[in-house]
C-alpha positions as YAML, in Angstrom:
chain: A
units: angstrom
residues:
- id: 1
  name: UNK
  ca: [0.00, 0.00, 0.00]
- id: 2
  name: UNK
  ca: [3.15, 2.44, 0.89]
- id: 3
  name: UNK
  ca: [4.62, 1.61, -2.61]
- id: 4
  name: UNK
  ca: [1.22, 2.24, -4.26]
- id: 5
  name: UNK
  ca: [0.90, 5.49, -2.81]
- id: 6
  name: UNK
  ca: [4.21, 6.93, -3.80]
- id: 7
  name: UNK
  ca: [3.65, 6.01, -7.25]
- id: 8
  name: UNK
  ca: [0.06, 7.96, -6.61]
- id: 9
  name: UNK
  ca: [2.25, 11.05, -5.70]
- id: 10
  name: UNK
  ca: [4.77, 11.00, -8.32]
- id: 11
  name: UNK
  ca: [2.28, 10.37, -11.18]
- id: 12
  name: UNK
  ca: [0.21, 13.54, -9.09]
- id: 13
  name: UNK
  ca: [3.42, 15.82, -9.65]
- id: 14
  name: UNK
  ca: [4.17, 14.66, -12.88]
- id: 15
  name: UNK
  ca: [1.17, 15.75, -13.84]
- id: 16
  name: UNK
  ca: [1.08, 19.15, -12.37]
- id: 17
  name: UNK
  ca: [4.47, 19.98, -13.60]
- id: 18
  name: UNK
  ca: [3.41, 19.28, -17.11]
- id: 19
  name: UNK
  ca: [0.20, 21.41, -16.52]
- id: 20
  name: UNK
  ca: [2.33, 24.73, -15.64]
- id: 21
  name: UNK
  ca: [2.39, 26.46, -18.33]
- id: 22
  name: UNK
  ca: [4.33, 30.52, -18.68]
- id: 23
  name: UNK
  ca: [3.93, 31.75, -22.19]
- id: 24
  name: UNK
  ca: [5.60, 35.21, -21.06]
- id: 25
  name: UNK
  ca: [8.05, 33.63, -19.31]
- id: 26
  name: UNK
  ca: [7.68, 35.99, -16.44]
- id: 27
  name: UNK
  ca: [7.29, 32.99, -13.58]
- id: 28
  name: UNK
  ca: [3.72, 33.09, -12.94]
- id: 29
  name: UNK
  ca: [1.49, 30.70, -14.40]
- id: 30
  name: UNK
  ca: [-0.74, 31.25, -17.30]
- id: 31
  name: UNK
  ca: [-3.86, 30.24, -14.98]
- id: 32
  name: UNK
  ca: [-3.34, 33.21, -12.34]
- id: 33
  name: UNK
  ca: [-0.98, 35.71, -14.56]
- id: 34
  name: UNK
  ca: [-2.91, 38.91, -14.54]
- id: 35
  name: UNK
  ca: [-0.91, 40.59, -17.29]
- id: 36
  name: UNK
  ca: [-0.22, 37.65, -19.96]
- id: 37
  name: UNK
  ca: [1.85, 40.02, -22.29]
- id: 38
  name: UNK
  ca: [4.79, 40.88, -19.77]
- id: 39
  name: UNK
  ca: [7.50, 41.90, -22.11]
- id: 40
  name: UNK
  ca: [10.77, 39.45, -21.33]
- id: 41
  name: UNK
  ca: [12.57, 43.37, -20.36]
- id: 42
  name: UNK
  ca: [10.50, 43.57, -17.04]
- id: 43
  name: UNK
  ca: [10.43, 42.60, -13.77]
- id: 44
  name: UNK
  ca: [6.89, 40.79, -12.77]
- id: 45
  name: UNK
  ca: [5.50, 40.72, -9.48]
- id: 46
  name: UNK
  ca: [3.15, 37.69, -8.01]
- id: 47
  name: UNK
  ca: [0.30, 38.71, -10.62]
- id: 48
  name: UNK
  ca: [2.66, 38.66, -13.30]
- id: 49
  name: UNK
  ca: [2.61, 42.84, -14.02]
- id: 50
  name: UNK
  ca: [5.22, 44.46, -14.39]
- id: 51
  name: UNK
  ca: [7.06, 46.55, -11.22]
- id: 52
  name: UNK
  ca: [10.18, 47.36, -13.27]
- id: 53
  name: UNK
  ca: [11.38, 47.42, -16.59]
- id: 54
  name: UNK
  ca: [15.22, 46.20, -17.26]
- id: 55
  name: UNK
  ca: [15.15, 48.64, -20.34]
- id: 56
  name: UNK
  ca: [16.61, 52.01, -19.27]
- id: 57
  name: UNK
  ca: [14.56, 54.75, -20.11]
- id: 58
  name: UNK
  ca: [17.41, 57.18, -21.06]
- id: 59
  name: UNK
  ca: [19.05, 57.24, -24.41]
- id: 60
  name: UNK
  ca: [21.69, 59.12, -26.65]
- id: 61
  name: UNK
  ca: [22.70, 59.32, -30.37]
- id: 62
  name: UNK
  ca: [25.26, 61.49, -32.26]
- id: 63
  name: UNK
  ca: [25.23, 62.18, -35.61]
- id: 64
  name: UNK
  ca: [27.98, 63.27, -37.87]
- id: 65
  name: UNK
  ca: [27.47, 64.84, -41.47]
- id: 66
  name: UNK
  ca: [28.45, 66.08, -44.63]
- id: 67
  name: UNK
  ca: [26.35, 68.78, -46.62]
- id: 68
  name: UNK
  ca: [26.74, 70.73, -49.67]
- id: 69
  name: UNK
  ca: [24.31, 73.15, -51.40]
- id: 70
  name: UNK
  ca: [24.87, 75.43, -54.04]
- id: 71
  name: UNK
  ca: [22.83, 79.03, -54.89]
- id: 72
  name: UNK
  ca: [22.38, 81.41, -57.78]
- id: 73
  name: UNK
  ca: [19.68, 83.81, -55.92]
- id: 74
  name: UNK
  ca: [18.47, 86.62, -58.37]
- id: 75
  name: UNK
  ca: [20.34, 89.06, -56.39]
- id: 76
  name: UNK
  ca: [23.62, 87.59, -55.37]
- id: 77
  name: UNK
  ca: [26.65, 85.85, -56.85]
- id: 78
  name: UNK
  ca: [26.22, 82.17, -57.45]
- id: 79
  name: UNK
  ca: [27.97, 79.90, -54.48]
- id: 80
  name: UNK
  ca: [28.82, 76.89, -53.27]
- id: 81
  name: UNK
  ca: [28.86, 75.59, -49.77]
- id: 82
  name: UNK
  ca: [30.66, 72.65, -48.29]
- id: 83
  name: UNK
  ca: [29.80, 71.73, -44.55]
- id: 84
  name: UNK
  ca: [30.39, 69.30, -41.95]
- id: 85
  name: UNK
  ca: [28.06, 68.82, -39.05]
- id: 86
  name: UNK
  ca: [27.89, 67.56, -35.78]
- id: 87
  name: UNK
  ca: [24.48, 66.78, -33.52]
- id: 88
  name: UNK
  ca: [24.00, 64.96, -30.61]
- id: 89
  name: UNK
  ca: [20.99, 63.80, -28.87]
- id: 90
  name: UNK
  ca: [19.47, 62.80, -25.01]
- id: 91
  name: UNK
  ca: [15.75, 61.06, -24.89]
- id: 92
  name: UNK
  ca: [14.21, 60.27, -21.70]
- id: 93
  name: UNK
  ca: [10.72, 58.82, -22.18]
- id: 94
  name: UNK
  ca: [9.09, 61.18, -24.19]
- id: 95
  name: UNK
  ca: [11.50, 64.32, -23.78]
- id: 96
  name: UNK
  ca: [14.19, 64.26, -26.08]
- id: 97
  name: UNK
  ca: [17.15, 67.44, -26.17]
- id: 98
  name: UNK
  ca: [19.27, 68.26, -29.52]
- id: 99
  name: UNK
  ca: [22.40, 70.14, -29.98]
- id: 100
  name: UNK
  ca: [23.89, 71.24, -33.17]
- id: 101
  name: UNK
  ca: [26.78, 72.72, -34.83]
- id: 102
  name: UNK
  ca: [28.25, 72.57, -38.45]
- id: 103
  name: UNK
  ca: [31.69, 74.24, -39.80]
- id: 104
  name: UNK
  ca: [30.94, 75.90, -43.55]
- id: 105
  name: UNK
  ca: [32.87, 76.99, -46.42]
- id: 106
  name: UNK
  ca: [32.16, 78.97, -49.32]
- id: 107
  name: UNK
  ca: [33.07, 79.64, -52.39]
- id: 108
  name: UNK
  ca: [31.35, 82.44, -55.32]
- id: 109
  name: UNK
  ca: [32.73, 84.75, -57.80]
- id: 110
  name: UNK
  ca: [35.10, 87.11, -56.03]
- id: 111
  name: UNK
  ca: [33.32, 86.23, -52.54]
- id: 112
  name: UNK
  ca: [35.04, 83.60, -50.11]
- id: 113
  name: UNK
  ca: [34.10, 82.73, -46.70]
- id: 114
  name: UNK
  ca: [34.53, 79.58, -43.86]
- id: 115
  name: UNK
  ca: [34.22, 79.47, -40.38]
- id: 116
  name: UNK
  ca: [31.21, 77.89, -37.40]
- id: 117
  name: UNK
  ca: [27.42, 78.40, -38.53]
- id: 118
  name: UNK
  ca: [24.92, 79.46, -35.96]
- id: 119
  name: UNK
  ca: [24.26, 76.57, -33.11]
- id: 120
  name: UNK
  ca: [21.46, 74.96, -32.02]
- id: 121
  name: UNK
  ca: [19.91, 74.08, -28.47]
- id: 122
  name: UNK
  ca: [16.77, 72.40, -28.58]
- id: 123
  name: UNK
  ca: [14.19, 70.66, -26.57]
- id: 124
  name: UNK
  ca: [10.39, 68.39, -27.56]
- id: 125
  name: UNK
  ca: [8.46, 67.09, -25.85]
- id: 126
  name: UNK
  ca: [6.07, 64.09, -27.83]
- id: 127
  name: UNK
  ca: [2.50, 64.24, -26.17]
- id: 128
  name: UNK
  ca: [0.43, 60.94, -25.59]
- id: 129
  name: UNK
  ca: [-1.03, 59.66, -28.97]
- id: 130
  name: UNK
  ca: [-4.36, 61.42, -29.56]
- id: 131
  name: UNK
  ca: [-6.69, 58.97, -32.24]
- id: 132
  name: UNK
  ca: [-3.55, 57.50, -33.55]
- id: 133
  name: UNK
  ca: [-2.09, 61.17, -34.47]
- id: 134
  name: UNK
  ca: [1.40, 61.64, -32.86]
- id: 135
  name: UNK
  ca: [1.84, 65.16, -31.66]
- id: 136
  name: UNK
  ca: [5.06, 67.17, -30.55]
- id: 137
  name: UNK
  ca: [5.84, 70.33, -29.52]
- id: 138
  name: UNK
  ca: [9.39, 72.18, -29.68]
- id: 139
  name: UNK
  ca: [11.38, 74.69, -28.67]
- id: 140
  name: UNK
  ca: [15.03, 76.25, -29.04]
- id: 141
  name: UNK
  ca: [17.37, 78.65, -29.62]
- id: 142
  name: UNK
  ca: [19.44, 79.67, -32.27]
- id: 143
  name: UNK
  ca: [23.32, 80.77, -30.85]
- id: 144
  name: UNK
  ca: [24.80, 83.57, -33.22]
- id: 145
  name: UNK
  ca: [28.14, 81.33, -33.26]
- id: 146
  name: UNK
  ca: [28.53, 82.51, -36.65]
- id: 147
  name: UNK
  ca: [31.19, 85.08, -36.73]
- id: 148
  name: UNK
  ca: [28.89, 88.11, -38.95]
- id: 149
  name: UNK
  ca: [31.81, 91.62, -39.93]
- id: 150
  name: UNK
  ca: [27.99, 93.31, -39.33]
- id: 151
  name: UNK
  ca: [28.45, 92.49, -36.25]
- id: 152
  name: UNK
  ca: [24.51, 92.47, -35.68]
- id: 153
  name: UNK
  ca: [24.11, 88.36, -35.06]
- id: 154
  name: UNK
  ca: [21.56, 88.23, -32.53]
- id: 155
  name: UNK
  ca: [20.27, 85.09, -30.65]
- id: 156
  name: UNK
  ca: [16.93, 83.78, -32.24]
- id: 157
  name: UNK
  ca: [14.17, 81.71, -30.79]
- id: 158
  name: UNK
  ca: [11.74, 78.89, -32.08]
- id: 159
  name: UNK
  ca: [9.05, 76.85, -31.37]
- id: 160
  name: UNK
  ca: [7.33, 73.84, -33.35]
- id: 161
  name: UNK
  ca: [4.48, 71.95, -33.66]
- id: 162
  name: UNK
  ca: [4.46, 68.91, -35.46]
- id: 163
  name: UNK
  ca: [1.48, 66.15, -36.39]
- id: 164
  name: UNK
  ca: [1.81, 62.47, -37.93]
- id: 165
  name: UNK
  ca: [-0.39, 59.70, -38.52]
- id: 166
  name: UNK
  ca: [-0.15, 56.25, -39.63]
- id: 167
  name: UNK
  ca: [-1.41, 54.64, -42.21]
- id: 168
  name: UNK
  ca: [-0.52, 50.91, -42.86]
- id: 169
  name: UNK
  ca: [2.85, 51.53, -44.38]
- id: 170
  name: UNK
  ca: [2.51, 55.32, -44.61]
- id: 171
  name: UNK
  ca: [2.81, 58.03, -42.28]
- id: 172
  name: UNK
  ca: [1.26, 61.53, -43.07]
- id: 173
  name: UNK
  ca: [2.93, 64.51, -41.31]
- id: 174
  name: UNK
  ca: [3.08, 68.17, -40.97]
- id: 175
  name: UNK
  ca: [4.23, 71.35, -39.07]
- id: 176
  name: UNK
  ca: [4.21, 75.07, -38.00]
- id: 177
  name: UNK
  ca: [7.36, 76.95, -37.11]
- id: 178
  name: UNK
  ca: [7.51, 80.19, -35.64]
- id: 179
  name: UNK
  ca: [11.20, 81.84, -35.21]
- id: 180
  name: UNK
  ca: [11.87, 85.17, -33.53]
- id: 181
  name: UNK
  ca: [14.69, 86.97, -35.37]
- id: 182
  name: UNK
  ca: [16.39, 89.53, -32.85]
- id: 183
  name: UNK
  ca: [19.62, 90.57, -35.34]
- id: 184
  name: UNK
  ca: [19.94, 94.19, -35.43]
- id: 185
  name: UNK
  ca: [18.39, 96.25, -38.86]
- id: 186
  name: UNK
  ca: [21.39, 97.79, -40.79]
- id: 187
  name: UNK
  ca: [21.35, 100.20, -43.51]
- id: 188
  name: UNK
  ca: [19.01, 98.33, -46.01]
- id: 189
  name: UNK
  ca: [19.38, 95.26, -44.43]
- id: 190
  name: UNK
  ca: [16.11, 94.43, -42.23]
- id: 191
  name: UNK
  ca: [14.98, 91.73, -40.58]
- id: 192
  name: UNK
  ca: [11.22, 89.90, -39.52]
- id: 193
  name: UNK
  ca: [10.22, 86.67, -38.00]
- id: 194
  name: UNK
  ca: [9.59, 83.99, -40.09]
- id: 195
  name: UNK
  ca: [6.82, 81.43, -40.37]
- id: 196
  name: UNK
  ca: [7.35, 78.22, -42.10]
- id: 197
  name: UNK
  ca: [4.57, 75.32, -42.97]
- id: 198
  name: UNK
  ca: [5.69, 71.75, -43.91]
- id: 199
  name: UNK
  ca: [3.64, 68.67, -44.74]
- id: 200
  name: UNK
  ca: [4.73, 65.61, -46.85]
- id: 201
  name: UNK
  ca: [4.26, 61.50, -46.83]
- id: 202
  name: UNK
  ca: [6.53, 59.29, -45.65]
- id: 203
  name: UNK
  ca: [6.80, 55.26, -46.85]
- id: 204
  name: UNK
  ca: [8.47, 51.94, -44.85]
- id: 205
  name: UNK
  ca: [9.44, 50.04, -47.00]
- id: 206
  name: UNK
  ca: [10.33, 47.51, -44.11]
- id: 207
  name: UNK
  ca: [12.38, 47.69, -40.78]
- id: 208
  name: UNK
  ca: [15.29, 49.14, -41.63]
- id: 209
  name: UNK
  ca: [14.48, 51.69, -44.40]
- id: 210
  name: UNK
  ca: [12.14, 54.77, -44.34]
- id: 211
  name: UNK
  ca: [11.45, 56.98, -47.05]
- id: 212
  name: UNK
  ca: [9.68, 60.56, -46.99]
- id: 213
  name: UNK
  ca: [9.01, 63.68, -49.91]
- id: 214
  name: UNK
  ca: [7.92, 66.91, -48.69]
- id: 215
  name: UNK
  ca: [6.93, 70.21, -49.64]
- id: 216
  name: UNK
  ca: [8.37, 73.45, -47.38]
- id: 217
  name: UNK
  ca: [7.30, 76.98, -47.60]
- id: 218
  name: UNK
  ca: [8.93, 80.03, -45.08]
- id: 219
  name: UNK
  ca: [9.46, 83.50, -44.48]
- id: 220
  name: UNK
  ca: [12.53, 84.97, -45.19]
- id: 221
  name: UNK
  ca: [14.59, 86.33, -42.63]
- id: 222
  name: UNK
  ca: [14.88, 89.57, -44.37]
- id: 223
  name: UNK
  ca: [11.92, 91.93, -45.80]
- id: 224
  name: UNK
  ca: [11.17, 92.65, -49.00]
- id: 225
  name: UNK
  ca: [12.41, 88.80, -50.06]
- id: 226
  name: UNK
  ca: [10.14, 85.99, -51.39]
- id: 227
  name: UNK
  ca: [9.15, 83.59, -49.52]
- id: 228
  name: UNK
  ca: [11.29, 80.03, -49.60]
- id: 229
  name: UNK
  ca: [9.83, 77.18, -51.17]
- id: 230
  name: UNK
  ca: [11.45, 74.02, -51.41]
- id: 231
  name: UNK
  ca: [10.60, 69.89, -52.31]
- id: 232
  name: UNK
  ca: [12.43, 67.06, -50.20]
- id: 233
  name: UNK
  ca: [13.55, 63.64, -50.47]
- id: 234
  name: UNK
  ca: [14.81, 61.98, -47.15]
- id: 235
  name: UNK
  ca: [15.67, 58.47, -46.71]
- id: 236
  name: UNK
  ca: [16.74, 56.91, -43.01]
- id: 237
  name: UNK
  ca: [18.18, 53.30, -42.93]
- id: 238
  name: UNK
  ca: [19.38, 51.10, -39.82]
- id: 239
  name: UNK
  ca: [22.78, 49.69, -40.65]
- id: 240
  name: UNK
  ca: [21.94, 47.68, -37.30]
- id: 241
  name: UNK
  ca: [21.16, 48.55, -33.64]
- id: 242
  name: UNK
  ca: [23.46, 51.16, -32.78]
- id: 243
  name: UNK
  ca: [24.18, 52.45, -36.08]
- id: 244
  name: UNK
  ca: [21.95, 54.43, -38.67]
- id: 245
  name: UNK
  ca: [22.25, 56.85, -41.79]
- id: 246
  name: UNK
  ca: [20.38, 59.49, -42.96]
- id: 247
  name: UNK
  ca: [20.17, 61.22, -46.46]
- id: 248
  name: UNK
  ca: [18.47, 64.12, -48.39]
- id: 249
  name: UNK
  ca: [18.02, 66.36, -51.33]
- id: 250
  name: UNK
  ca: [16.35, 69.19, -51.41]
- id: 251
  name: UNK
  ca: [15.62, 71.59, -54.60]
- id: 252
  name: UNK
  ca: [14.28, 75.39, -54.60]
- id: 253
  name: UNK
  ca: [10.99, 75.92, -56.09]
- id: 254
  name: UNK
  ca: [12.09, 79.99, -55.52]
- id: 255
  name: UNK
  ca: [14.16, 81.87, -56.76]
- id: 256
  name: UNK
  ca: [15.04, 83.18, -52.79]
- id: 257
  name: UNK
  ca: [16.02, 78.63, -51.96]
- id: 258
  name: UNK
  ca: [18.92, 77.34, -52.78]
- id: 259
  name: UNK
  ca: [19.09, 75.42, -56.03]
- id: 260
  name: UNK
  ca: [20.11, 72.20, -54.66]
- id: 261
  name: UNK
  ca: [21.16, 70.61, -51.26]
- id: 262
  name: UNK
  ca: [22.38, 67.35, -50.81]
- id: 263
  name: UNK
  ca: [23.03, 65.54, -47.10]
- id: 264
  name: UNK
  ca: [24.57, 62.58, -46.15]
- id: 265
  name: UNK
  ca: [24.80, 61.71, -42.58]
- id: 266
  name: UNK
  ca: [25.52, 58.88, -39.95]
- id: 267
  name: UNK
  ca: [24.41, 57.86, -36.70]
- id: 268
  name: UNK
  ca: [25.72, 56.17, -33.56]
- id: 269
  name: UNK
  ca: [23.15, 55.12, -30.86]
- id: 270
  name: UNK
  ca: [24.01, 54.44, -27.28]
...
């Protein structure tokens, strides 16, 4: 009878260790898990919800660049401008912070000049998704690191709104751009805020590559100038998980935007 009964018990937990069953893997059985979807990056508690993730919410990127755009405005000498840039990037949850730089030079007929840009310092914030439509707001400001003989390089400011929303493969997007010029008026020379509109549609054509074309329009900085319309193609691709490129052209559609700009940049996540 004593031999029966510890077969009984083994067969018994046999069968109950066969019957356990953890499709999340987070150590709580599928009959009393609470949250079945635990991601395999958190920490469950008895219920099986999560009380920590193992993913850090902090993140950082840099990204290196070379541009070049060349102009024939209607009132100036035609140019060409070689730059390298240089941006890095902090994201914590849905706050992300930018900082920019980029060393020009350029070349025209009898005009020659090289030296920093203006810098950028820039944070967004992206809002919870309202029906599907991603919304973020922005706002920076423009450092007059660009060495001007006018001597009248102000620091700017800027805010943005910007909207996108999925569709299957597509994304749809826009935005509004308000910058406050503060460099001082001389002689002729004036200067206004600008506005600026963008919208376009953007295309993945799987996980690693994303293509977008888009249509800008924006004040000039100075009065009395057309306003600045230009058409964009921009392509992003993951090389793999911490590194990415970028690339873009852009063409004027006015006589007051550059003729052509080409970028080709690359990315290093940590």
């Amino acid at each position: 009878m004593k031999k029966n009964l510890l077969i009984i018990i083994s067969v018994l937990m046999t069968l109950n260790l066969y019957a356990y069953t953890d499709s999340d893997m987070d150590g709580v059985d599928d009959s009393v898990d609470k949250c079945p979807n635990t991601p395999l990056t958190a920490l469950a508690d008895i219920s099986g919800c999560t009380t920590k993730s193992l993913v850090s919410p902090h993140s950082y990127d840099v990204v290196v660049g070379a541009n070049y755009s060349d102009s024939n405005y209607k009132t100036l000498n035609a140019t060409d401008t070689f730059a390298t840039s240089f941006q890095a990037d902090y994201y914590y949850k849905q706050f992300s912070f930018q900082a920019s730089t980029s060393f020009f030079t350029t070349h025209g007929s009898g005009y020659n000049d090289s030296g920093l840009d203006d810098s950028f310092l820039g944070a967004s914030y992206r809002l919870d998704k309202i029906n599907d439509f991603s919304v973020s707001l922005s706002a920076g400001v423009i450092l007059p690191t660009y060495d001007s003989e006018l001597d009248n390089n102000n620091m700017d400011y800027t805010g943005s709104l910007n909207v996108s929303y999925p569709l299957n493969n597509l994304n749809i997007f826009g935005g509004y751009t308000l910058t406050l010029v503060n460099d001082d008026d001389v002689g002729e020379i004036t200067y206004q805020d600008t506005n600026a509109f963008n919208g376009g549609v953007g295309y993945y054509v799987n996980d690693k590559l994303y293509m977008s074309a888009s249509y800008s329009i924006s004040d000039s900085i100075y009065r009395g100038i057309e306003e600045i319309e230009t058409a964009t193609l921009y392509g992003y691709y993951s090389i793999d998980e911490t590194r990415f490129t970028t690339f873009s052209y852009a063409h004027g559609l006015s006589e007051s935007a550059s003729d052509n700009y080409f970028s080709v940049r690359l990315g290093f996540l940590f």
